[in-house]
SEBALUM-394394 format. One record per residue: residue number from 0; x, y, z negated of N, C-alpha, C, CB in turn. Coordinates in steps of 0.2 Angstrom, whole numbers. Last residue first. Glycine has a CB too. Example, Ala and Ser with C-alpha at 12.3 -4.5 7.8 and 13.67 -1.06 7.14 Angstrom:
2
[dodo 1,[64,-11,-35],[68,-5,-36],[64,0,-39],[70,-3,-29]],
[dodo 0,[66,-28,-39],[62,-22,-39],[66,-16,-39],[57,-22,-45]],
! end
This chain:
61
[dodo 60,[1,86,45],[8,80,50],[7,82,56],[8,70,50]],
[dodo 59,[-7,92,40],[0,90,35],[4,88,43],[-2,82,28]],
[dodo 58,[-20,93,48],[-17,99,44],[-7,99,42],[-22,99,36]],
[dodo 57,[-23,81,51],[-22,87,57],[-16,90,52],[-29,93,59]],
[dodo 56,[-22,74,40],[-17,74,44],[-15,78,51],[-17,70,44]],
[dodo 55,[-33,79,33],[-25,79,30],[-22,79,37],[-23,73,25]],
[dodo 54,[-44,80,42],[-43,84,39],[-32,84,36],[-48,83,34]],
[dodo 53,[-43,64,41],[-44,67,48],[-41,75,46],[-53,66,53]],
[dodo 52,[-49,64,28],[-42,61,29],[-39,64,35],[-41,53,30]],
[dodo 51,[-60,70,28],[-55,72,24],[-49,70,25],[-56,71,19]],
[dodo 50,[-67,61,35],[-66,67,38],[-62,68,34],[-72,71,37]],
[dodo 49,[-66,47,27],[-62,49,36],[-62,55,38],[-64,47,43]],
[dodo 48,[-73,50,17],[-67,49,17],[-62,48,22],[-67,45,13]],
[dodo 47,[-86,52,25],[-84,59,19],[-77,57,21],[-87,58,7]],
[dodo 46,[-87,38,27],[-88,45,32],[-84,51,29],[-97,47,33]],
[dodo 45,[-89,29,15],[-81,31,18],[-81,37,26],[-78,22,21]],
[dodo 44,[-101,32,9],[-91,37,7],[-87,36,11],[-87,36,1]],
[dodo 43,[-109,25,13],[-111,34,10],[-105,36,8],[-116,35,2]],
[dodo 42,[-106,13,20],[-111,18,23],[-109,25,21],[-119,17,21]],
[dodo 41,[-94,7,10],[-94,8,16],[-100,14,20],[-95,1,17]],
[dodo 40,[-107,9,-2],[-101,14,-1],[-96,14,5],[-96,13,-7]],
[dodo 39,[-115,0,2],[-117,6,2],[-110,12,4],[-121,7,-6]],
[dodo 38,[-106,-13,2],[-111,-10,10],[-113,-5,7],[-118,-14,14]],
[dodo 37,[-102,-14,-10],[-98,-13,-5],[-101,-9,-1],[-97,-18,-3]],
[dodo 36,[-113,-16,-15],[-111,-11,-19],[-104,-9,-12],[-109,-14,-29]],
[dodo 35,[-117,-28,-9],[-122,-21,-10],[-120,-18,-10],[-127,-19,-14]],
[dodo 34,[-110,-37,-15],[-109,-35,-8],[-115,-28,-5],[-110,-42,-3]],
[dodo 33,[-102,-36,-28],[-107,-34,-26],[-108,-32,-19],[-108,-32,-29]],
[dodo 32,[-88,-45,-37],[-89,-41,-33],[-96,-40,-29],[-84,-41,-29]],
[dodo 31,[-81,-52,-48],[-89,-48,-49],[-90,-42,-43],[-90,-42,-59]],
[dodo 30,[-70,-58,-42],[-78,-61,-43],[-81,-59,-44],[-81,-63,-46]],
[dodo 29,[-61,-46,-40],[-66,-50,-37],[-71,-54,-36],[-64,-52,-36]],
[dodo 28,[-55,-37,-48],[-60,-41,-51],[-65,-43,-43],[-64,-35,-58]],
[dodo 27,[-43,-31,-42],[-43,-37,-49],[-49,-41,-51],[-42,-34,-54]],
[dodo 26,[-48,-27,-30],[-42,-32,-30],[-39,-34,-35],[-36,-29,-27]],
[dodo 25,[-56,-20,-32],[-59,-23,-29],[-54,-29,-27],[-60,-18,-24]],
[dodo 24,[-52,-11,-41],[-57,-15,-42],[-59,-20,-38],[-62,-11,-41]],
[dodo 23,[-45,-4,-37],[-40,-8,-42],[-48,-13,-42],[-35,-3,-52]],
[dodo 22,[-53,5,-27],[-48,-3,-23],[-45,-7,-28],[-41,-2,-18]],
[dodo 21,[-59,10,-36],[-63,4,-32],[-57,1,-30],[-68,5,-24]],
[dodo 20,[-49,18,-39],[-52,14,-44],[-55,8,-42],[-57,16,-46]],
[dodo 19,[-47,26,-27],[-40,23,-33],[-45,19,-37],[-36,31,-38]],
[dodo 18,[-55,31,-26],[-54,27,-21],[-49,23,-24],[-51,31,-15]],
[dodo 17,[-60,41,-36],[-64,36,-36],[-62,30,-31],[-71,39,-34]],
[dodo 16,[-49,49,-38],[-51,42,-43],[-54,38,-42],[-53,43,-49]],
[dodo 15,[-53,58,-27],[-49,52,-26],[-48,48,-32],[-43,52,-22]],
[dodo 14,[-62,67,-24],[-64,63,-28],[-59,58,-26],[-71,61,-28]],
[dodo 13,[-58,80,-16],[-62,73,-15],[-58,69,-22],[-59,69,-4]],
[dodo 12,[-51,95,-10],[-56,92,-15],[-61,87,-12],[-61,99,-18]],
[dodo 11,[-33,95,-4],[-38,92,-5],[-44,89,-9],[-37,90,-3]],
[dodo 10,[-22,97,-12],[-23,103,-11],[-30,101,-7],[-17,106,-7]],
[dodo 9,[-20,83,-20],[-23,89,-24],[-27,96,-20],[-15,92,-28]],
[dodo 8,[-12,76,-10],[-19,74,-13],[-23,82,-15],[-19,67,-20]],
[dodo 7,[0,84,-12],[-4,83,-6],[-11,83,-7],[-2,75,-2]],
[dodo 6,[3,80,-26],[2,87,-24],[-2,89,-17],[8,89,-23]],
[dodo 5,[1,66,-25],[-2,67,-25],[-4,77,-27],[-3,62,-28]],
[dodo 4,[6,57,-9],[11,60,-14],[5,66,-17],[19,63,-9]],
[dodo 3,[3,42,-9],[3,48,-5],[4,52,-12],[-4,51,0]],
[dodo 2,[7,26,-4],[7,28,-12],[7,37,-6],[16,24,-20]],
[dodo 1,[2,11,2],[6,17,5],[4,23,-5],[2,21,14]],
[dodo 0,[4,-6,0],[0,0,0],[4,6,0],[-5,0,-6]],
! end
């Protein structure tokens, strides 16, 4: 996994505990994984979380 350097992160407002959390989530606790809970947040955040990224890297690189 790529580790971004999180002054970068900072100068960007998005909720990235939350990305940081699901994925420790998603890669320790496997079994209690909900495929509901997946498919929503695939639908309702990861749009938000390509724009912003699409955002960073015009902007940064």
């Amino acid at each position: 996994m790529v580790n971004i350097d999180r002054d970068l992160l900072d100068k960007y407002p998005y909720p990235w505990h939350n990305v940081r959390s699901f994925r420790n989530f998603i890669l320790h606790e496997y079994h209690a994984i909900e495929i509901w809970i997946v498919w929503e947040t695939a639908k309702n955040d990861l749009p938000k979380l390509k724009q912003i990224i699409e955002t960073i890297l015009d902007s940064e690189f």
